[in-house]
C-alpha positions in Angstrom: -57.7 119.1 223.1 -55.5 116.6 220.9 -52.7 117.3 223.2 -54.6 116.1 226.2 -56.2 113.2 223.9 -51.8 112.2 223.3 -51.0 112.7 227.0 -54.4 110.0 228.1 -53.2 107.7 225.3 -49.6 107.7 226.4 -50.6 106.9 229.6 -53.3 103.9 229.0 -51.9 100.2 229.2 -50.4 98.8 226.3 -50.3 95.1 225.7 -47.9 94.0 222.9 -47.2 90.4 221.6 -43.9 89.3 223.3 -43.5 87.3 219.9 -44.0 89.5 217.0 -44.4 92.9 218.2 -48.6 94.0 217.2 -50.3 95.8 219.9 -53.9 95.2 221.6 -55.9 98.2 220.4 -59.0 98.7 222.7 -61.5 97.1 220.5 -59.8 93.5 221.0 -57.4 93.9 217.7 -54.2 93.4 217.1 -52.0 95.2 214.8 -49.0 96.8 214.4 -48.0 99.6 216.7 -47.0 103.5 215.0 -45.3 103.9 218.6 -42.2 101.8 220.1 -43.0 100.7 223.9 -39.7 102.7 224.7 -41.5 106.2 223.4 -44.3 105.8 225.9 -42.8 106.8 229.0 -46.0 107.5 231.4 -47.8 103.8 230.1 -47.8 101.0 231.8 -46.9 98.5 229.1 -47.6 94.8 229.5 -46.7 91.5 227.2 -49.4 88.7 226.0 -49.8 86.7 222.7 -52.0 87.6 219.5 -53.9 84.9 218.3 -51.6 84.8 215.4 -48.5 83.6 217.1 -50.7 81.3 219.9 -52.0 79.4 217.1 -48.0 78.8 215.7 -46.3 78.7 219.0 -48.9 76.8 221.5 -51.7 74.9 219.1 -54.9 74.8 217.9 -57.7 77.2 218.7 -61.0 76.4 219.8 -64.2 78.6 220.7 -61.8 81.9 220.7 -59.6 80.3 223.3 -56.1 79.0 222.6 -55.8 75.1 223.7 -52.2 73.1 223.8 -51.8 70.4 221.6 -52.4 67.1 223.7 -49.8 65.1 222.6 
């Protein structure tokens, strides 16, 4: 059973932040990842932003969405 519970999770979508690394857990969170993207051979890993480094890199946030600074 917790074999076939690794093999599904290895082979679930993985989003990580291109800028410091966390990963997207299911429930919406981000935190850091026990597992390197390179050790996951059968998932289909993709890149986005946590609202960590969107608030530094892009602006302010407002109503859970990440807006540019008008400048």
């Amino acid at each position: 059973m917790a074999i076939k519970r690794r093999v599904r999770d290895l082979r679930r979508t993985r989003c990580f932040c291109a800028w410091c690394g966390r990963e997207r857990k299911r429930d919406g969170v981000w935190e850091r990842s026990e597992v390197n993207a390179k050790e996951m051979p059968l998932a289909v890993v993709t890149h986005g932003i946590c609202p960590d480094c969107a608030r530094k890199l892009l602006g302010v946030r407002t109503r859970g969405k990440v807006a540019k600074r008008a400048d």
